[in-house]
C-alpha positions in Angstrom: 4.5 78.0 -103.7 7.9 78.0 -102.2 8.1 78.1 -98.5 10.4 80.1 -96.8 13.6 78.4 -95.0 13.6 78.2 -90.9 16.6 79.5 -89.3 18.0 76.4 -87.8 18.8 78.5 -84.8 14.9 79.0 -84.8 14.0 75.4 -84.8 17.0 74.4 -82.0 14.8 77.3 -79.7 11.6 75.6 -80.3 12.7 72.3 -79.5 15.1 73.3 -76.7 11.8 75.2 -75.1 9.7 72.3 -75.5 12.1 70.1 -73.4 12.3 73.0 -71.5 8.1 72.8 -70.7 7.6 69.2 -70.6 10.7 67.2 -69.0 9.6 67.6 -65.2 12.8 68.1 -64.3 13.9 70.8 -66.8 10.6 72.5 -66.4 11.4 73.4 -62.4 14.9 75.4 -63.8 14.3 79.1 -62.7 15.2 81.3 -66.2 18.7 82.4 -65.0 19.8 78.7 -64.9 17.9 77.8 -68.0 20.0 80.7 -69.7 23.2 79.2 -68.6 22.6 75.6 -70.2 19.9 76.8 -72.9 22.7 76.7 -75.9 24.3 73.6 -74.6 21.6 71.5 -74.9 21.0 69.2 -77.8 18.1 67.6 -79.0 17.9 64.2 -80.6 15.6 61.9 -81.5 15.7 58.8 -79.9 14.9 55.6 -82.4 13.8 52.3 -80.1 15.7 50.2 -79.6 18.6 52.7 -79.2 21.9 52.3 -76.6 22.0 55.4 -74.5 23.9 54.6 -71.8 26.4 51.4 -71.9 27.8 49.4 -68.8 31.3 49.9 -68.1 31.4 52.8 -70.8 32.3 56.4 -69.1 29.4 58.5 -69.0 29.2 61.7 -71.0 26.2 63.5 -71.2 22.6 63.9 -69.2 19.6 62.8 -71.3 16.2 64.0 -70.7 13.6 62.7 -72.4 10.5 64.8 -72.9 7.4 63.8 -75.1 6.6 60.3 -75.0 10.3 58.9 -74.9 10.7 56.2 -72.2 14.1 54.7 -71.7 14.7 51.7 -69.7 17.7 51.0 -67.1 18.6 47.0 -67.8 21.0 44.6 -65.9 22.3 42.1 -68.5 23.3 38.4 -67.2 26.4 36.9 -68.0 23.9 33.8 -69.4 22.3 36.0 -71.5 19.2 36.8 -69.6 18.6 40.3 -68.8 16.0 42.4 -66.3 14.7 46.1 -66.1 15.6 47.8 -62.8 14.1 51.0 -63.7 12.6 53.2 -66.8 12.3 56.9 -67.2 10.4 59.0 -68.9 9.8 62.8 -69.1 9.9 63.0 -65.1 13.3 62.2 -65.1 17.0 62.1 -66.6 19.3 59.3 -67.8 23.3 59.5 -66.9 25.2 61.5 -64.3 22.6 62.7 -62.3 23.7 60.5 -59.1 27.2 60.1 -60.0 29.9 63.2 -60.2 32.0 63.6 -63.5 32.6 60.9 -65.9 32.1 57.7 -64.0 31.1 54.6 -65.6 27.6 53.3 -65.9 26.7 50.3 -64.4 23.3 49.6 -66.6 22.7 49.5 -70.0 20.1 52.3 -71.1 18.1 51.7 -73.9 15.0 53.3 -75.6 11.8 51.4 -74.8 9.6 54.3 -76.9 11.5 56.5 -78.9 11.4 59.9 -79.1 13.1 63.7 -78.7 14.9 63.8 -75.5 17.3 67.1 -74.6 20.9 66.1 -74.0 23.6 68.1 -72.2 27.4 67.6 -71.9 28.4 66.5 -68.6 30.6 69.4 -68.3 27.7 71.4 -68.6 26.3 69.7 -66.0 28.6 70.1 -63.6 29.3 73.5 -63.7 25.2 73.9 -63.4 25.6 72.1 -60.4 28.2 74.2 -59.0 26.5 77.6 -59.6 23.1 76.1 -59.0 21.6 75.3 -55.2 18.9 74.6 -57.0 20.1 71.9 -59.4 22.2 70.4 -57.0 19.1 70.2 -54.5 16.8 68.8 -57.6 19.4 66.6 -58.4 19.8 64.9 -55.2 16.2 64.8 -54.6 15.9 62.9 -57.9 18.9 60.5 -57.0 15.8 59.7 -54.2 13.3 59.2 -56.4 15.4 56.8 -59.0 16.7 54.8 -55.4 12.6 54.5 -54.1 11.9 53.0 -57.8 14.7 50.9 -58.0 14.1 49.3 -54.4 10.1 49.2 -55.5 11.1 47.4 -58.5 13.3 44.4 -56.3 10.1 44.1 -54.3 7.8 43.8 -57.1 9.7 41.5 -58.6 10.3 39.5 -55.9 6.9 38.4 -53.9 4.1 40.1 -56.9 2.8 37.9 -59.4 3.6 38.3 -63.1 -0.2 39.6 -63.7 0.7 42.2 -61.3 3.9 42.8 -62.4 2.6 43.4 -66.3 0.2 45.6 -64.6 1.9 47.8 -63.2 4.9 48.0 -66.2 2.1 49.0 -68.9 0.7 52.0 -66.1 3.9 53.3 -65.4 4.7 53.1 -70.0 1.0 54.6 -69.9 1.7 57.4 -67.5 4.8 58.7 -69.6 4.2 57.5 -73.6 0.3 57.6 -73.5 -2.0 54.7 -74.3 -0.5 53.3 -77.6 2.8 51.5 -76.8 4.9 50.6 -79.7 6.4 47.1 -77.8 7.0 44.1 -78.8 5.4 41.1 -76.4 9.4 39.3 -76.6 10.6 43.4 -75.9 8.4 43.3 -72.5 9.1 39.9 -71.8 12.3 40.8 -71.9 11.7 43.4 -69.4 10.0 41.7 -66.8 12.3 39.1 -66.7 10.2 36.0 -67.8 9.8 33.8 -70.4 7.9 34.8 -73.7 5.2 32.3 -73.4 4.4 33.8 -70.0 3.7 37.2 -71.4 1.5 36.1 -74.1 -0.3 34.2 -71.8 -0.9 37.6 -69.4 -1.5 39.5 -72.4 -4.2 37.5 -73.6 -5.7 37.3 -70.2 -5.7 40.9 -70.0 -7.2 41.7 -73.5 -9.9 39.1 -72.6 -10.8 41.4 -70.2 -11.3 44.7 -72.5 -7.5 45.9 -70.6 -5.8 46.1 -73.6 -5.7 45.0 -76.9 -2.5 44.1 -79.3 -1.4 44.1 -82.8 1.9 42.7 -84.1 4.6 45.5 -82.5 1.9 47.6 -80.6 -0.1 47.2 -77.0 -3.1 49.6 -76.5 -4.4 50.5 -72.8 -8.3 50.2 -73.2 -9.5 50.6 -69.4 -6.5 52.1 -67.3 -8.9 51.9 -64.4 -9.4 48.6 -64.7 -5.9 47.7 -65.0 -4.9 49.9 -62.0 -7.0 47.5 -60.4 -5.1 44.5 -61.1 -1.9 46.5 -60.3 0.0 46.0 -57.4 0.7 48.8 -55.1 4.2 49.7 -56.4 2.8 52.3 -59.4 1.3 54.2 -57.2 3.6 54.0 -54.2 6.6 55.3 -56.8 4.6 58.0 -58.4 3.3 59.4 -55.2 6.8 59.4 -54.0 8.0 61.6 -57.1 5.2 64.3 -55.8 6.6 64.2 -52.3 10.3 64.2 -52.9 10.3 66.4 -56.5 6.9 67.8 -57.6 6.1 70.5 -59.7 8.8 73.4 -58.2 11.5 70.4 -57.8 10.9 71.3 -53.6 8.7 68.1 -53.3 5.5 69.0 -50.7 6.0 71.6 -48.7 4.6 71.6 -44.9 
C-alpha cells in the first residue's frame, strides 16, 4: 500500500511546535511572539561531534536545542589542550543571546549528544528582541543563568576533585539527554580537562559501584541518586539557580 506524501510545510509545523514545547526557553514565548518568529525558524539535526559555533567566526544564528541535544561551550589551548566552560541543553540557547548583532564568538560550540535543535537568523532575533519585553527580559535573565554556570564551572574545577567533577558532568548530561549518553571516555576526558587514564580510572570506580556502566562509545546512569551523592554541590547550585532566575514563565520565582 502506498502511503500518502506529507506536506513538507506539515512536517516543518510539527517539528517547529515540538521545539516550541520542549526548549525551556522557547516554551515561555506568549503565541503573538511565537507567530512572529514561527516561519523563521529552522530545524536541524545536530550529528555529534558537529561545530556550531566557531571562535573568532561572526555569529549568525540562535540554536536551541530541544530533545536530548546537548552542546558544549569549549576553550581550546594554543598547546592543544582544550576545557568545557559550559554545556546546554533544551533549557537554554547557543549564540547571540548575550551579545547584540553579529559579534564574534569567543568559544567553540560543538555537539556533545546530537540531536534536533530549532535555529533562527540573528536578524530574527533581534527584531524579536526589539518588539519583545518579553524576550529581551528572558534573554537577559538567561545571559544570568549561562554567567552563574560558567563561574560554577571555574570553581568546580578549581578546588573539587575529579570524582566529583565526573559526577556532577554525567548529572547535568543526565538531566538534559536522559540516562544513556552516547560519549566517548577520551570525548569526556576531553571535557573535564584531564588526562584519559584519569577518566577510566573514575569510570571504573564509579561502575564498581552500580553508578554507571559503559560500553565502547556509550556511559549509562544506573543509580542517579547515588551519584548525586558523590556530586559536588555545583549541579544543584546551577539548576536551582535556572528556577530562580528563568523558570517555567521565563519570570524566575516570583515573591
Amino acid at each position: 500500500m502506498n502511503m500518502p506524501d506529507i506536506d513538507p510545510s506539515t512536517k516543518h509545523e510539527h517539528a517547529s511546535e515540538a521545539a516550541f514545547a520542549d526548549n525551556l526557553l522557547l516554551a515561555t514565548l506568549p503565541e503573538e511572539l511565537r507567530a512572529s518568529v514561527r516561519d523563521q525558524i529552522d530545524i536541524v539535526e545536530l550529528k555529534t561531534g558537529d561545530i556550531v559555533l566557531r571562535r573568532g567566526v561572526d555569529v549568525e544564528s540562535s540554536i536551541f536545542p530541544f530533545g536530548t541535544t546537548m552542546v558544549s561551550m569549549i576553550i581550546d589551548l594554543s598547546d592543544g589542550r582544550s576545557v568545557e566552560v559550559a554545556s546546554i541543553g533544551k533549557e537554554g540557547a547557543v549564540g547571540g543571546i548575550v551579545s547584540c548583532g553579529h559579534a564574534p564568538a569567543f568559544a567553540r560550540a560543538e555537539a556533545i549528544v546530537g540531536g534536533p535543535a530549532a535555529r533562527l537568523p540573528m536578524r530574527v532575533i533581534e527584531q524579536a528582541k526589539a518588539d519583545s519585553g518579553h524576550l529581551r527580559n528572558l534573554f537577559c535573565r538567561y545571559s544570568d543563568y549561562l554567567l552563574a554556570q560558567i563561574m560554577q564551572s571555574v570553581v568546580c574545577n578549581s578546588f573539587h576533585p575529579i570524582e566529583q567533577r565526573a559526577a556532577r558532568w554525567l548529572l547535568t548530561a543526565q538531566d538534559r539527554a536522559g540516562d544513556r549518553l552516547e560519549l566517548t571516555q577520551e570525548a569526556l576526558a576531553g571535557l573535564l580537562g584531564v588526562q584519559r587514564t584519569t577518566v577510566n580510572a573514575v569510570a571504573r570506580q564509579l561502575a564498581g559501584d552500580g553508578l554507571i556502566t559503559t560500553r565502547r562509545g556509550t556511559i549509562m546512569v544506573e543509580n542517579g541518586a547515588a551519584l548525586e551523592k558523590l556530586a559536588c554541590e555545583c549541579h544543584d547550585r546551577v539548576a536551582h539557580f535556572f528556577d530562580d532566575v528563568i523558570g517555567e514563565g521565563g519570570l524566575g520565582k516570583q515573591d
